[in-house]
N, CA, C and O atoms as a MOPAC input file, in Angstrom:
PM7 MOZYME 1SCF
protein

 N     99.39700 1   108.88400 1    95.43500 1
 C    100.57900 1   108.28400 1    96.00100 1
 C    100.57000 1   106.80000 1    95.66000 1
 O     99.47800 1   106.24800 1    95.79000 1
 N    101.49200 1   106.13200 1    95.28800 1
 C    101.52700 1   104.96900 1    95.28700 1
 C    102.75700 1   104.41700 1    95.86200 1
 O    103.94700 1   104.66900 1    95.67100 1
 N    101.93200 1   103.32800 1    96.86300 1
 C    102.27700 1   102.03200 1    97.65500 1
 C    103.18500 1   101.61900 1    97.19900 1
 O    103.38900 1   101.64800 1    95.98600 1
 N    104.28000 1   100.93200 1    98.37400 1
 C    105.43400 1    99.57500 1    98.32700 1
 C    105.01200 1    99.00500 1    96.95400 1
 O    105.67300 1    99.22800 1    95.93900 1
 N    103.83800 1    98.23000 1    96.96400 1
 C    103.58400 1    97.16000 1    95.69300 1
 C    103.14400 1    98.02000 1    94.31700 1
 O    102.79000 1    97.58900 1    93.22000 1
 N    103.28500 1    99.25500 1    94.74300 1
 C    102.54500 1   100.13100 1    93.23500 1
 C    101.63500 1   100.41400 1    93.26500 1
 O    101.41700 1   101.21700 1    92.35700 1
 N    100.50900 1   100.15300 1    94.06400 1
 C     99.28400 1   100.32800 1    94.01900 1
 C     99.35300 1   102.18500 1    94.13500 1
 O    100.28100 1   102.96500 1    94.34600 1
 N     97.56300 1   102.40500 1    93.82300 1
 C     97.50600 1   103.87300 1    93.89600 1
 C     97.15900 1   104.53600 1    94.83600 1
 O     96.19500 1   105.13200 1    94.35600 1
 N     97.28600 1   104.98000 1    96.20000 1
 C     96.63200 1   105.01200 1    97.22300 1
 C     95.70100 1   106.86200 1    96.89300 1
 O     96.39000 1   107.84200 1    96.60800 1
 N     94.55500 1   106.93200 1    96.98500 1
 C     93.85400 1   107.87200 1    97.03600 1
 C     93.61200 1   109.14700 1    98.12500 1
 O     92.99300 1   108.60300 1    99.03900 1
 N     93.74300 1   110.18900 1    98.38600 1
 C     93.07900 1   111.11800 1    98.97600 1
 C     92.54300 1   110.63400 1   100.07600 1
 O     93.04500 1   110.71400 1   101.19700 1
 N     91.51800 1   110.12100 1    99.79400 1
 C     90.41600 1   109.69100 1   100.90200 1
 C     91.19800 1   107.95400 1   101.77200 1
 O     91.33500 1   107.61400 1   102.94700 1
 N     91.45500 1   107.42600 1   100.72200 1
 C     92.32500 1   106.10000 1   101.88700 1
 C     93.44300 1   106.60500 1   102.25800 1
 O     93.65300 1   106.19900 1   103.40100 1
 N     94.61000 1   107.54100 1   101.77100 1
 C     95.42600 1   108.06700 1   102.91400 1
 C     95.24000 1   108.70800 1   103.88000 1
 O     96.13100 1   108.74500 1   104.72800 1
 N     93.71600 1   109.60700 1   104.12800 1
 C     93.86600 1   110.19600 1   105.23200 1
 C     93.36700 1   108.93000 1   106.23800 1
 O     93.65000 1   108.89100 1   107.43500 1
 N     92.49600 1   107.80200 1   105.46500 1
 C     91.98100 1   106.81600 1   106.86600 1
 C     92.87200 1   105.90700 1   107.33300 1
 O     92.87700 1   105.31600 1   108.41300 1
 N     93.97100 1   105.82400 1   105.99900 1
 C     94.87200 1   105.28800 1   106.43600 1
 C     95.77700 1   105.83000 1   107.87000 1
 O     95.89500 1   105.21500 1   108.93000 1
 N     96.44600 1   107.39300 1   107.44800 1
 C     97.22900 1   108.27700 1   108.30700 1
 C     96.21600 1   107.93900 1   109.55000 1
 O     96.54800 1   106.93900 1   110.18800 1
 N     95.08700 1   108.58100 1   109.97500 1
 C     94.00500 1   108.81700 1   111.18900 1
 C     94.32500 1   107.22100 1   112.02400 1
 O     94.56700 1   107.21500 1   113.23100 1
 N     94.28000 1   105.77300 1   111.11100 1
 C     94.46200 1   104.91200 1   111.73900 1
 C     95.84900 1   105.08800 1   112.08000 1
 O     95.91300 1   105.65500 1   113.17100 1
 N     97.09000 1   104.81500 1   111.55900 1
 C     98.01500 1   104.78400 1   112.02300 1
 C     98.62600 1   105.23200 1   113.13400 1
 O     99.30100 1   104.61000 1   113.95400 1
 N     98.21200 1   106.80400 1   113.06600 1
 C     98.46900 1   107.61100 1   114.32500 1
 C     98.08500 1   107.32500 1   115.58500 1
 O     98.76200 1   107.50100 1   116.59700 1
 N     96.64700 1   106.74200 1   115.49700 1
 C     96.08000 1   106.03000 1   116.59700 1
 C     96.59200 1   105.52200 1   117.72300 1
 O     96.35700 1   105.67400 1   118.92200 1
 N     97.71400 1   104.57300 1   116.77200 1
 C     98.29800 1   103.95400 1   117.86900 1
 C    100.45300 1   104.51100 1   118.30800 1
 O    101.42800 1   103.83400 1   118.63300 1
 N    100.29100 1   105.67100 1   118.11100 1
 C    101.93200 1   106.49400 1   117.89600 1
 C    101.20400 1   107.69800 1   119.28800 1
 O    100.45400 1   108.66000 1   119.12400 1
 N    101.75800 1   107.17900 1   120.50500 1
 C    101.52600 1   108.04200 1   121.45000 1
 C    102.49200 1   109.43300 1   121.38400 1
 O    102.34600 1   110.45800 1   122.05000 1
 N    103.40600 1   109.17000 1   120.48300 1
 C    104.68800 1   110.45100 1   120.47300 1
 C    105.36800 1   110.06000 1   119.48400 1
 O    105.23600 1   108.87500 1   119.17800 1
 N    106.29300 1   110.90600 1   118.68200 1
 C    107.46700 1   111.09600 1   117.89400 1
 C    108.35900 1   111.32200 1   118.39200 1
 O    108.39600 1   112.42400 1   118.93900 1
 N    109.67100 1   110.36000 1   118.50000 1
 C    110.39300 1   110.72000 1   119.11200 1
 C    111.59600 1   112.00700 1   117.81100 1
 O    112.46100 1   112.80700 1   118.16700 1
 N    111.35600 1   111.84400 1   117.08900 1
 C    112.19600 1   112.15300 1   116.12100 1
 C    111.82000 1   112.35900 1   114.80500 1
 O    111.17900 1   111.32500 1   114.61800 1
 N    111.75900 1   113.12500 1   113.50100 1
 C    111.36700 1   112.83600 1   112.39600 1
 C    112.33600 1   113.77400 1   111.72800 1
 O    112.71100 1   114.83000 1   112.23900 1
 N    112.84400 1   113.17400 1   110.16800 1
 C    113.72000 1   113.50000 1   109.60300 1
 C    113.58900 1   113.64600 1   108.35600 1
 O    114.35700 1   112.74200 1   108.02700 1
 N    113.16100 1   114.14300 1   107.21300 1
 C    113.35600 1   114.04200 1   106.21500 1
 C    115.09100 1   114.86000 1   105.51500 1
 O    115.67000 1   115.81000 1   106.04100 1
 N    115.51000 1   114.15500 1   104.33000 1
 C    116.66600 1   114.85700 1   103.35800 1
 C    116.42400 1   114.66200 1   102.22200 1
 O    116.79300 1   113.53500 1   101.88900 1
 N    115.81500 1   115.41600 1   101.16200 1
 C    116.32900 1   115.78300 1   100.05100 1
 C    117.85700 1   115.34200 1    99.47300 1
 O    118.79500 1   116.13800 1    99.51000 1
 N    117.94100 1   114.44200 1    99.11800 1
 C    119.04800 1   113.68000 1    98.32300 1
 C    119.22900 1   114.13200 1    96.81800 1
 O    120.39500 1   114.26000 1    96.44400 1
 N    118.50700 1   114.31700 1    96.16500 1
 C    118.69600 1   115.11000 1    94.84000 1
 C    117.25700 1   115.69400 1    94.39500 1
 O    116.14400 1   115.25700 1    94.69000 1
 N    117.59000 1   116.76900 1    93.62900 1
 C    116.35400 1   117.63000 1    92.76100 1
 C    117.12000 1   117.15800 1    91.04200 1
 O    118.32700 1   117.04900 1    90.82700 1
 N    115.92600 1   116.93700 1    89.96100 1
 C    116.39700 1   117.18000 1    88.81600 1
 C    115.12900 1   117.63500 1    88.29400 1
 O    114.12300 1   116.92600 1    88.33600 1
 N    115.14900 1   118.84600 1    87.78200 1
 C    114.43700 1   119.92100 1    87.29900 1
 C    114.23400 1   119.93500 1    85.76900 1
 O    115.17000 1   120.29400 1    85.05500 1
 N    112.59200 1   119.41300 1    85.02600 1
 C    112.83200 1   119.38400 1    83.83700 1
 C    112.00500 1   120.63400 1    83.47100 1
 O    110.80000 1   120.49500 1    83.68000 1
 N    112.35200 1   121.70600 1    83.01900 1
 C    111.45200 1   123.08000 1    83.33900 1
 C    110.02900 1   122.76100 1    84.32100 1
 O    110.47400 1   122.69900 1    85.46700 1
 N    109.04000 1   122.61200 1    84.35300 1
 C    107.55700 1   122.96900 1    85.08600 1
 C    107.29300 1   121.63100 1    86.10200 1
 O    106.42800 1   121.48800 1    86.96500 1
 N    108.33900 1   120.73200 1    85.68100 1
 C    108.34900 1   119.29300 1    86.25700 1
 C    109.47500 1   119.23200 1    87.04500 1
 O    110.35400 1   119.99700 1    86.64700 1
 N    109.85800 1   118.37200 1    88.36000 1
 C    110.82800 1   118.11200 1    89.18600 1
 C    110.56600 1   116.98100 1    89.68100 1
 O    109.46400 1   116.67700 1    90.13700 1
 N    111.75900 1   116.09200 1    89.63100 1
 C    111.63200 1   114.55700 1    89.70800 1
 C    112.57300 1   115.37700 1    91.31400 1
 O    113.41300 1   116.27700 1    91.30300 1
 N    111.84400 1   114.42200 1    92.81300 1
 C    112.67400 1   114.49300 1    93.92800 1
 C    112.88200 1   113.29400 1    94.35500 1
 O    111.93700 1   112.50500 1    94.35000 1
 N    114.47900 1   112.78900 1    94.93200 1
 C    114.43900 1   111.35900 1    95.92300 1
 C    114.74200 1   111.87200 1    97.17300 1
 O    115.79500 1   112.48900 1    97.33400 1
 N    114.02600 1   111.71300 1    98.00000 1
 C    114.21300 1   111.67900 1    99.40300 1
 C    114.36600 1   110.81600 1   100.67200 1
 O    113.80100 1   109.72400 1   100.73700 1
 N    114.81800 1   111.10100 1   101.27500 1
 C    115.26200 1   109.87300 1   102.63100 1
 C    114.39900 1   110.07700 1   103.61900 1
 O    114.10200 1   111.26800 1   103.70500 1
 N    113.70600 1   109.17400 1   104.65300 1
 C    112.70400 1   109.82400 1   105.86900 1
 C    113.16500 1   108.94600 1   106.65200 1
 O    113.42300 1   107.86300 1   106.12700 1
 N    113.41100 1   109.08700 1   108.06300 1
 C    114.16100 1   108.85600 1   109.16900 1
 C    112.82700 1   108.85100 1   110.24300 1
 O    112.63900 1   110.03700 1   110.51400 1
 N    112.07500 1   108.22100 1   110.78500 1
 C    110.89600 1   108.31800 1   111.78300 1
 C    111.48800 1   107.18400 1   113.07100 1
 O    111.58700 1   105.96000 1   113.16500 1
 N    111.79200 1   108.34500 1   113.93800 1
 C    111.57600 1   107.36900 1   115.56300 1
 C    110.30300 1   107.74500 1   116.04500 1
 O    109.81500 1   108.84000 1   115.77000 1
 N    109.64800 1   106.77400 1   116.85600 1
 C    108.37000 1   107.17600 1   117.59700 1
 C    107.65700 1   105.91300 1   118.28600 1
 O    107.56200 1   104.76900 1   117.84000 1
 N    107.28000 1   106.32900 1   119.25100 1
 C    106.57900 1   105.48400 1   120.53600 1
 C    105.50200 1   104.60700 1   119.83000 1
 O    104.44600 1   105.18600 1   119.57700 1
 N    105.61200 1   103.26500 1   119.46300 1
 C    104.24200 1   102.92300 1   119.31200 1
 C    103.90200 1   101.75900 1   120.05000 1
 O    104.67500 1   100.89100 1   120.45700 1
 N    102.12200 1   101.85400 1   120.24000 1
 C    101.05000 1   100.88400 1   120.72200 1
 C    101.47300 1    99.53200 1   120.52900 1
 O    102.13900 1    99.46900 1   119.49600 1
 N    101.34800 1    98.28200 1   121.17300 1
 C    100.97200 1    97.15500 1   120.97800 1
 C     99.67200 1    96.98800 1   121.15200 1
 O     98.85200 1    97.68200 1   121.75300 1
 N     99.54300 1    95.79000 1   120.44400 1
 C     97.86400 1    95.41700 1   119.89100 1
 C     97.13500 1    95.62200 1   121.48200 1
 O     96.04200 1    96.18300 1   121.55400 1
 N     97.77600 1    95.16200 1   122.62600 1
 C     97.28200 1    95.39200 1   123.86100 1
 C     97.00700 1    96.51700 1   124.21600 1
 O     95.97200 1    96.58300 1   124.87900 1
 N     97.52600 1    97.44500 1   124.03800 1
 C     97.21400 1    99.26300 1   124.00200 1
 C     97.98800 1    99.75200 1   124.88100 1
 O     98.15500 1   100.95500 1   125.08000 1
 N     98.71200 1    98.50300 1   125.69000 1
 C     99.43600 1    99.12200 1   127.32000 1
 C    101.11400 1    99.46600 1   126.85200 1
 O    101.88100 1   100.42400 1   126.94600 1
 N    101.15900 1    97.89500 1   126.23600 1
 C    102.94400 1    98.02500 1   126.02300 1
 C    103.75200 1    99.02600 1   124.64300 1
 O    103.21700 1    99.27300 1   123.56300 1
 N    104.41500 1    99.23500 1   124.85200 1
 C    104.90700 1   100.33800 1   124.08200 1
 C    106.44900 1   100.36000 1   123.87200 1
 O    107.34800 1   100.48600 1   124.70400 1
 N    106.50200 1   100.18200 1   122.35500 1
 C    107.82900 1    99.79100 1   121.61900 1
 C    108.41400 1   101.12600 1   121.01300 1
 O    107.73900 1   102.10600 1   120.69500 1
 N    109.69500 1   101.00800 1   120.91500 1
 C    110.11200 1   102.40400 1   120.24100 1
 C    110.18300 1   101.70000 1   118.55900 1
 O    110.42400 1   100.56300 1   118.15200 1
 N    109.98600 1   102.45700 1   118.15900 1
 C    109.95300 1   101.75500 1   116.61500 1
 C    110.90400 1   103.18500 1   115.36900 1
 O    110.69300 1   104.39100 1   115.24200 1
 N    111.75700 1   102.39600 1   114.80100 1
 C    112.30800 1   103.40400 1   113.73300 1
 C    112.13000 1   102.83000 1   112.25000 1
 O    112.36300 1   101.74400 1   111.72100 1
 N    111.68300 1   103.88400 1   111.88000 1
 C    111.30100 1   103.10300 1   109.76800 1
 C    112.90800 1   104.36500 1   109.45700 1
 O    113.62700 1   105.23100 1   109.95500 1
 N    112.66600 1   103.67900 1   108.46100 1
 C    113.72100 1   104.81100 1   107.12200 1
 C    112.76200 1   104.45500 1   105.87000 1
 O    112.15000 1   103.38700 1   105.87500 1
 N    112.65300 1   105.28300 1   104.89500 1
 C    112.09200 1   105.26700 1   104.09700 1
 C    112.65000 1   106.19000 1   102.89900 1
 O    112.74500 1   107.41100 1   103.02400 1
 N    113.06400 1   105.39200 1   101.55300 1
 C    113.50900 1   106.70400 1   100.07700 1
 C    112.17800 1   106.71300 1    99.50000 1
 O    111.27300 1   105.88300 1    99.58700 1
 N    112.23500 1   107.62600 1    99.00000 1
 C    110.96300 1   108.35800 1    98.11500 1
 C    111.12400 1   108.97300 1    96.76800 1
 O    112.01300 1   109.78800 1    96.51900 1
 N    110.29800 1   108.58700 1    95.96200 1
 C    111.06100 1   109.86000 1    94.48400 1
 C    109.18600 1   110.20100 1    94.20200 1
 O    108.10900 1   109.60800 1    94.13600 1
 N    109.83600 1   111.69500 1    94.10300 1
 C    108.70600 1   112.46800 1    94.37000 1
 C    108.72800 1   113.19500 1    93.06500 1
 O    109.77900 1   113.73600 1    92.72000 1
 N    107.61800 1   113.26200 1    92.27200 1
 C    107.32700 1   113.66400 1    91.23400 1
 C    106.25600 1   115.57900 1    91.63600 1
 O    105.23400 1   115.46100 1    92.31300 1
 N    106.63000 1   116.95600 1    91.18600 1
 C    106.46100 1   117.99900 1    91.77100 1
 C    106.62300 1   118.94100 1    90.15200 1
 O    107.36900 1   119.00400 1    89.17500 1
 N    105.16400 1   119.65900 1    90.79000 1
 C    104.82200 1   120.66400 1    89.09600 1
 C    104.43000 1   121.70000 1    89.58800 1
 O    103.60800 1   122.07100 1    90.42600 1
 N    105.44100 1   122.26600 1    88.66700 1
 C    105.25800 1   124.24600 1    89.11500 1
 C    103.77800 1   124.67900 1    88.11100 1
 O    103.66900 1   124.70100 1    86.88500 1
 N    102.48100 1   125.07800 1    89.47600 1
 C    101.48800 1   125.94500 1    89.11800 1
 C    101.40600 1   127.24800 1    89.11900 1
 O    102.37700 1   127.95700 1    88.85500 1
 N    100.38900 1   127.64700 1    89.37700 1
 C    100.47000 1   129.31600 1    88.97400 1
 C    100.59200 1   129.55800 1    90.84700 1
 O    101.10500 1   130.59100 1    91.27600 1
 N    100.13400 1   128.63500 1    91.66500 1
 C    100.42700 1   128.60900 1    93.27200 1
 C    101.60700 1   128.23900 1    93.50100 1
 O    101.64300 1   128.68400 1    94.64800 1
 N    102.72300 1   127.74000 1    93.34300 1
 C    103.68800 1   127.29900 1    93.38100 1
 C    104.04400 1   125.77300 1    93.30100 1
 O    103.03100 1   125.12800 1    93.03100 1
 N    105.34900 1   124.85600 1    93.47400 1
 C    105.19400 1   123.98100 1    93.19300 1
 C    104.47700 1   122.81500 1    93.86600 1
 O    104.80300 1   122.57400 1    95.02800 1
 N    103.44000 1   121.97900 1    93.22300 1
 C    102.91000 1   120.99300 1    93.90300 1
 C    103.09500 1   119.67100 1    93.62000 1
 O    103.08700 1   119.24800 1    92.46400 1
 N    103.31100 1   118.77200 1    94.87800 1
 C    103.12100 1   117.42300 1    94.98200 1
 C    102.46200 1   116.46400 1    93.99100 1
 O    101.32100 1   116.36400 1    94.44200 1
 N    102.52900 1   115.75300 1    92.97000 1
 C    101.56200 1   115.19700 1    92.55200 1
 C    101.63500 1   113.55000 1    92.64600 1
 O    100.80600 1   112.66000 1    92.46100 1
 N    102.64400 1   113.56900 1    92.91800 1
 C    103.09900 1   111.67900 1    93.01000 1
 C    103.72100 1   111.07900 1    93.87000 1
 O    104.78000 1   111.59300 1    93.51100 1
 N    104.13300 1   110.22400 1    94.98200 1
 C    105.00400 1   110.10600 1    95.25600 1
 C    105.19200 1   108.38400 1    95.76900 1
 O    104.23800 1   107.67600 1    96.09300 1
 N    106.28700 1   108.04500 1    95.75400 1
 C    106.34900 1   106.53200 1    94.99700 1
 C    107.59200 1   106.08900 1    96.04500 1
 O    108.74300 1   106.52200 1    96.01000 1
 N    107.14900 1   105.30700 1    96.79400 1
 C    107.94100 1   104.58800 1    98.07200 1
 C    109.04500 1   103.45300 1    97.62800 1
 O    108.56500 1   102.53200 1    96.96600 1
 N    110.44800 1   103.38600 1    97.89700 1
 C    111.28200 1   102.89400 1    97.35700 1
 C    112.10300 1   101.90500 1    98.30900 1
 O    113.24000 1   101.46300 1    98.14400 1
 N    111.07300 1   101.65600 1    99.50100 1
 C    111.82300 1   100.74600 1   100.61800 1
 C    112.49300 1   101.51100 1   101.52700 1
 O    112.84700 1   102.68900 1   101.57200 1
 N    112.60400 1   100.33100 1   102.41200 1
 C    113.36600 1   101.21200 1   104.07300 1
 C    113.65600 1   100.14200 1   104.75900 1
 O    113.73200 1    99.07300 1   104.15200 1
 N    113.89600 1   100.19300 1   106.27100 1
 C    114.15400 1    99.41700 1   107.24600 1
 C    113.41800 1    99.96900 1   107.99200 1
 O    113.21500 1   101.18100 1   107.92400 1
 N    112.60300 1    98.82400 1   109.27300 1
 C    112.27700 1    98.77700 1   110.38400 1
 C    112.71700 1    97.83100 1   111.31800 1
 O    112.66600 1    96.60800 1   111.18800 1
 N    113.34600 1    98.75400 1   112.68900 1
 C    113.52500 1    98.73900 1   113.87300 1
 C    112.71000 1    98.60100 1   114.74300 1
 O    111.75500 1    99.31800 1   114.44500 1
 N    112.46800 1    97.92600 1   115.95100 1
 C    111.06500 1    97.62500 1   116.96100 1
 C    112.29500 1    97.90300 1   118.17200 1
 O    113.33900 1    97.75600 1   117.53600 1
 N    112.56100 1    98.14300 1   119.21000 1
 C    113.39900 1    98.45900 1   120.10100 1
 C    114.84500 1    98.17700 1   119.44100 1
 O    115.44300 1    97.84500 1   120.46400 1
 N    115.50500 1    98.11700 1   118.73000 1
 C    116.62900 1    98.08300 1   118.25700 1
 C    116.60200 1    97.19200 1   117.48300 1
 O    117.16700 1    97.62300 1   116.47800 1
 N    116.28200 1    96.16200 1   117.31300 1
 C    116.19700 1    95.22100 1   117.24100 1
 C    115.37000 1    95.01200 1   115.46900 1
 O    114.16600 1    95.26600 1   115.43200 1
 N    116.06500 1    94.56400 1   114.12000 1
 C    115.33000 1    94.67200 1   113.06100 1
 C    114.38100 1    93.94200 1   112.71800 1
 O    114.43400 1    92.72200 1   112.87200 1
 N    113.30100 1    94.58500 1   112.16900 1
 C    111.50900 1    94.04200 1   112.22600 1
 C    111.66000 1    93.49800 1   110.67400 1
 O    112.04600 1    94.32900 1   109.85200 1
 N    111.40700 1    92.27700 1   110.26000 1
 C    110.98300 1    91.70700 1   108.74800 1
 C    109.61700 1    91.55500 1   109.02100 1
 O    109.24500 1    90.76100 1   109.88400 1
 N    108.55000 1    92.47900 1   108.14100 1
 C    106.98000 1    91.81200 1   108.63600 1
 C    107.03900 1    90.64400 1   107.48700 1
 O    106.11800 1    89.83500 1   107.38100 1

């Protein structure tokens, strides 16, 4: 998978990544993905997708608790095996974040 800046994120740092993140997401309020287009080059499929995430999260204090919404497009690179089609890339194209309504620039 590769990162906002391009970088390559690995197997092993996305799951410590995911494990941290979750940490602090007491609930989902909502999660959304859409499929916006498929283009199919026989055994290869280029996908862009949209992701929609509401959900409860932690402040650094551990007590207070913000509703937070990302959006996120994606173009997802997907190859038909002899198991069916698999994931092999997928490449983050920006979004917006929300902290109680209110829009987050980090």
């Amino acid at each position: 998978m590769k990162d906002e800046a391009g970088a390559v994120v690995g197997r092993d740092e996305l799951k410590q990544n995911v494990l941290r993140d979750w940490s602090i997401i007491p609930r989902t309020l909502a999660i959304q993905t859409t499929v916006d287009s498929v283009e199919v080059h026989g055994s290869e499929a280029t996908v862009y997708t949209s992701q929609r995430w509401e959900r409860l999260m932690l402040e650094r204090d551990e007590k207070t608790i913000d509703t937070v919404l990302t959006t996120q497009k994606h173009r997802e690179i997907w190859r038909l095996i002899s198991q069916g089609w698999m994931n092999y890339d997928v490449q983050e194209l920006g979004g917006g974040i929300w902290v109680n309504g209110k829009p987050y620039n980090p």
